[in-house]
PASEDO-756797 format. One record per residue: x, y, z of N, C-alpha, C, O in turn; residue number from 0; residue in one letter. Coordinates in steps of 0.02 Angstrom, whole numbers, plus 32768, in hexadecimal, padded with zeros to 4 digits. Layout:
REM residues N
[atom [X; Y; Z]; [X; Y; Z]; [X; Y; Z]; [X; Y; Z]; NUM; A] ...
REM end
This chain:
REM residues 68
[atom [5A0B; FA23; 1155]; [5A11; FA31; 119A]; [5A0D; FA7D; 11A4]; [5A2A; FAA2; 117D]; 0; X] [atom [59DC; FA9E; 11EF]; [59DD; FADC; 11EB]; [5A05; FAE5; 1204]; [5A19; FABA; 122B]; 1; X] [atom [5A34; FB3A; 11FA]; [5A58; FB60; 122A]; [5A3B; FB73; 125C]; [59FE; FB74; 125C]; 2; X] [atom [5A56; FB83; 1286]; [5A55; FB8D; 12BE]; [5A76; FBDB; 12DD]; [5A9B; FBD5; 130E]; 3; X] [atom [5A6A; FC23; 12C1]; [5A84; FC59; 12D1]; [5A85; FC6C; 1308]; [5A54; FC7E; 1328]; 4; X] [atom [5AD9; FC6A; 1323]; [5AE1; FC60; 136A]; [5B1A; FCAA; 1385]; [5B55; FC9F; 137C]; 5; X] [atom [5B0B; FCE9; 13A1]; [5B2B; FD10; 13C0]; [5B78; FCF3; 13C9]; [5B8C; FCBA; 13D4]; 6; X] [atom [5BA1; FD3F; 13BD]; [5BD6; FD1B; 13DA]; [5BE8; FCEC; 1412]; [5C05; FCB5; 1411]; 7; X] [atom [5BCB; FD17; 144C]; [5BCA; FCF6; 149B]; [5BB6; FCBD; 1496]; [5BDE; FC90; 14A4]; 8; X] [atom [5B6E; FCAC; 147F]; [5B62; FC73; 1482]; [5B85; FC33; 145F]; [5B7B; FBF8; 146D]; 9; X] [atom [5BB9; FC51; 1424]; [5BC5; FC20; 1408]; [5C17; FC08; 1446]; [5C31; FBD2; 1453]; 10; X] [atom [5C25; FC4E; 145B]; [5C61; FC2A; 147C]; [5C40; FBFD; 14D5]; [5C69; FBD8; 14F1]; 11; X] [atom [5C13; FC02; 14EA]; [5BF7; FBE0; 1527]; [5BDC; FBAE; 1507]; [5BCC; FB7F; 152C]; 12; X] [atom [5BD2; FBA8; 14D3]; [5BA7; FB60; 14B0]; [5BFC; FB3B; 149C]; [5BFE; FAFE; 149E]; 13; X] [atom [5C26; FB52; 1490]; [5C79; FB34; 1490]; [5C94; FB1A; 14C1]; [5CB8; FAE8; 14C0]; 14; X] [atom [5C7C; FB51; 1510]; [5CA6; FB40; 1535]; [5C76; FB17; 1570]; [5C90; FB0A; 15A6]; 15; X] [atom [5C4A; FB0A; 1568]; [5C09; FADE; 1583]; [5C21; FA8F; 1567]; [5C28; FA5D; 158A]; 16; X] [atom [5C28; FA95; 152A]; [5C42; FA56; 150D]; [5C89; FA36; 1516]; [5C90; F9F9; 1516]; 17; X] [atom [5CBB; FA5F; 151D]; [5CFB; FA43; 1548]; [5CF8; FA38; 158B]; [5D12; FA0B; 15AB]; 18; X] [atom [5CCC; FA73; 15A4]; [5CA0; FA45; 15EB]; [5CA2; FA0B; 15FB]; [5CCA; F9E9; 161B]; 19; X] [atom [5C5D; F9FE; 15D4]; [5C53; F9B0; 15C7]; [5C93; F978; 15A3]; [5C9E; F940; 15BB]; 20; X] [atom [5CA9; F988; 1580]; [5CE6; F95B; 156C]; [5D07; F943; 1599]; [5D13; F908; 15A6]; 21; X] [atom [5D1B; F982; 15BC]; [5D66; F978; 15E1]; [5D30; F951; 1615]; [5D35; F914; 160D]; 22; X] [atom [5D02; F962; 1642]; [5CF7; F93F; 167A]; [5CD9; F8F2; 1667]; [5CD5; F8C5; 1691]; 23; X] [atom [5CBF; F8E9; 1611]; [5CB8; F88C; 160F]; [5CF9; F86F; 1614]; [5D12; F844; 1638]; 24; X] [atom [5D10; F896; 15E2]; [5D5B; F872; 15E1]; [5D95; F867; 1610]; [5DC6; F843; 160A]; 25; X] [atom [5D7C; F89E; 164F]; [5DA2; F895; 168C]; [5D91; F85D; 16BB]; [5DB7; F837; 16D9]; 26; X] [atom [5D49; F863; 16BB]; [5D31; F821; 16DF]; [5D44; F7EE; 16C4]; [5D66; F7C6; 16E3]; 27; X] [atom [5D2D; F7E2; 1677]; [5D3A; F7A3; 164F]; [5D6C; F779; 165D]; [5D75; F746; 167F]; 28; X] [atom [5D9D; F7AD; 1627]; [5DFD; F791; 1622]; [5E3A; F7BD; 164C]; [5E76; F7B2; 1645]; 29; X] [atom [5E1F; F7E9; 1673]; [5E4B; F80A; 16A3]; [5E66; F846; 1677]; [5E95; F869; 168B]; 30; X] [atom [5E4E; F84D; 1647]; [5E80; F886; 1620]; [5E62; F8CC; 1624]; [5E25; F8CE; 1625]; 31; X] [atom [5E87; F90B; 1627]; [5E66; F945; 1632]; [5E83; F972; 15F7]; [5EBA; F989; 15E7]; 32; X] [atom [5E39; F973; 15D9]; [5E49; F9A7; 1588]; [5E5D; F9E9; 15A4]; [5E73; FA11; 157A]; 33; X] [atom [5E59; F9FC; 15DC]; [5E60; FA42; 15DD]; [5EB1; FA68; 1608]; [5EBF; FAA3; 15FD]; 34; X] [atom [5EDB; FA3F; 1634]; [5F01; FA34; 1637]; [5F30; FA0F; 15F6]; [5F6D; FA15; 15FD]; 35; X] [atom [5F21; F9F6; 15CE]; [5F4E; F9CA; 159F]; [5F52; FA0F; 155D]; [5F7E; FA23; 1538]; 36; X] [atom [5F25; FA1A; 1565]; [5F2F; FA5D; 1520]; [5F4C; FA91; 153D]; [5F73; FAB4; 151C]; 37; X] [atom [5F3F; FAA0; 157D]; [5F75; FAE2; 1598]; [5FA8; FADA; 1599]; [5FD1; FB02; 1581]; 38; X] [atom [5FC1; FA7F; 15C9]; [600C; FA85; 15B5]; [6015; FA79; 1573]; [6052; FA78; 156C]; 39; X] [atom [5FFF; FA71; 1547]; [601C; FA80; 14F8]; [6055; FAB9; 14FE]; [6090; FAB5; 14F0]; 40; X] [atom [602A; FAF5; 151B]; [6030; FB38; 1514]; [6053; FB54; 154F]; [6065; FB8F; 1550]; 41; X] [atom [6061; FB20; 158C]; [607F; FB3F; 15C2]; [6057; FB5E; 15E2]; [6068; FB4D; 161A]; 42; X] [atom [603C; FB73; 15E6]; [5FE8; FB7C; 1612]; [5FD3; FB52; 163E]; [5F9C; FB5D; 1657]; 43; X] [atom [5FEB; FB2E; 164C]; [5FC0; FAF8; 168A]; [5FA0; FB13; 16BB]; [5F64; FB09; 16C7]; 44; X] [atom [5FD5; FB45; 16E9]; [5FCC; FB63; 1712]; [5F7E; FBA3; 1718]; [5F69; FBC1; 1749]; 45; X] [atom [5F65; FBA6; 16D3]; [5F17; FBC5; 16BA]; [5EEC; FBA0; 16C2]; [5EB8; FBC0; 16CB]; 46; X] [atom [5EE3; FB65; 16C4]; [5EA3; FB3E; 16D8]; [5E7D; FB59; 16F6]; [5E43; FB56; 16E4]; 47; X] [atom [5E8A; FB73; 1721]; [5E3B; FB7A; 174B]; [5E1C; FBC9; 1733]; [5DE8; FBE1; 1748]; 48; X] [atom [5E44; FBE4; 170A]; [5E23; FC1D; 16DA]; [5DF6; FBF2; 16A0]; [5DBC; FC05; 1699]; 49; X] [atom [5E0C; FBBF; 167A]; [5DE9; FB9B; 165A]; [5D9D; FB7B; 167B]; [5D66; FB70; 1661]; 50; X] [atom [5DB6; FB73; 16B8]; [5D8B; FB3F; 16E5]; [5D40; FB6D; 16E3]; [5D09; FB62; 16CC]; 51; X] [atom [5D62; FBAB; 170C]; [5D1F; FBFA; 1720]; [5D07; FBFE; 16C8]; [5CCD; FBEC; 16BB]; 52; X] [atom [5D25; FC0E; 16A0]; [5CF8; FC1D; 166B]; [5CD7; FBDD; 1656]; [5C9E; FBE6; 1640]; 53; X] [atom [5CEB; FBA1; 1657]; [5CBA; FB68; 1646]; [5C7B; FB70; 166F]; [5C43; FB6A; 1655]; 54; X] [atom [5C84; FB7F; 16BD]; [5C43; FB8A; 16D9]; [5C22; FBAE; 16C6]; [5BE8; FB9E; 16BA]; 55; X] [atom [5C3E; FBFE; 16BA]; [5C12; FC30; 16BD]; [5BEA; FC1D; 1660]; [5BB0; FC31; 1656]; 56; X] [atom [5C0D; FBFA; 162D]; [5BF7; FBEE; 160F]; [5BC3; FBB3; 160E]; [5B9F; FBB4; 15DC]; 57; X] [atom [5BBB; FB92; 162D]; [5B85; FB7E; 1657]; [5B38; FB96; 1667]; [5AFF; FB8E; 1653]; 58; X] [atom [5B59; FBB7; 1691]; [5B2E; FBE3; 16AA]; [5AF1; FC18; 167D]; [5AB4; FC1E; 1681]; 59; X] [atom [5B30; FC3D; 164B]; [5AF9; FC59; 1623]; [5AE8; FC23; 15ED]; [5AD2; FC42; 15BC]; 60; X] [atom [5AE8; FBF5; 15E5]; [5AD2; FBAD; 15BF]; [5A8F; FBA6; 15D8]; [5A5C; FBA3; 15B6]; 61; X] [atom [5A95; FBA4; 1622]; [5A3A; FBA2; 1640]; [5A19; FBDB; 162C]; [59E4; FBE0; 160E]; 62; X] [atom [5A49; FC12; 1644]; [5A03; FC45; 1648]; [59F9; FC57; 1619]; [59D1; FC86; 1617]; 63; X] [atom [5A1D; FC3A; 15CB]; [59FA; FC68; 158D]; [59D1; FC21; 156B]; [59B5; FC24; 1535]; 64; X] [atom [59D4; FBE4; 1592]; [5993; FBA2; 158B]; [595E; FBC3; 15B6]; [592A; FBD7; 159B]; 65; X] [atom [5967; FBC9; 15E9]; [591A; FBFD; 161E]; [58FD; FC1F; 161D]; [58C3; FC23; 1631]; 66; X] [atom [5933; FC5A; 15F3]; [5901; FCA6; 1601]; [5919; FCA8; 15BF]; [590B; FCD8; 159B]; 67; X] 
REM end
């Protein structure tokens, strides 16, 4: 199998693109939210939507480094 040499950035938006996707099958699916459930691990709940903005913005540069 080849590697795949991946920038830092990219490797953390290719991470957080994929808890993306987790948390929102698994929210629809079975109601459960990976990203709330690991903060309160940590007492963090109240950070979600800092989690939430970087999942997008990781997103985001997900397209534009597939585009341009």
């Amino acid at each position: 199998m080849a590697k795949i040499k991946m920038k830092p950035l990219e490797w953390v938006a290719y991470l957080l693109v994929s808890i993306g996707a987790l948390n929102w099958g698994l929210d629809k699916v079975a109601g459960f939210n990976i990203v709330d459930w690991l903060l309160g691990l940590v007492n963090l709940a109240g950070y979600s939507i800092f989690v939430y903005g970087a999942v997008g913005l990781a997103g985001a540069y997900s397209l534009y480094k597939i585009w341009f």
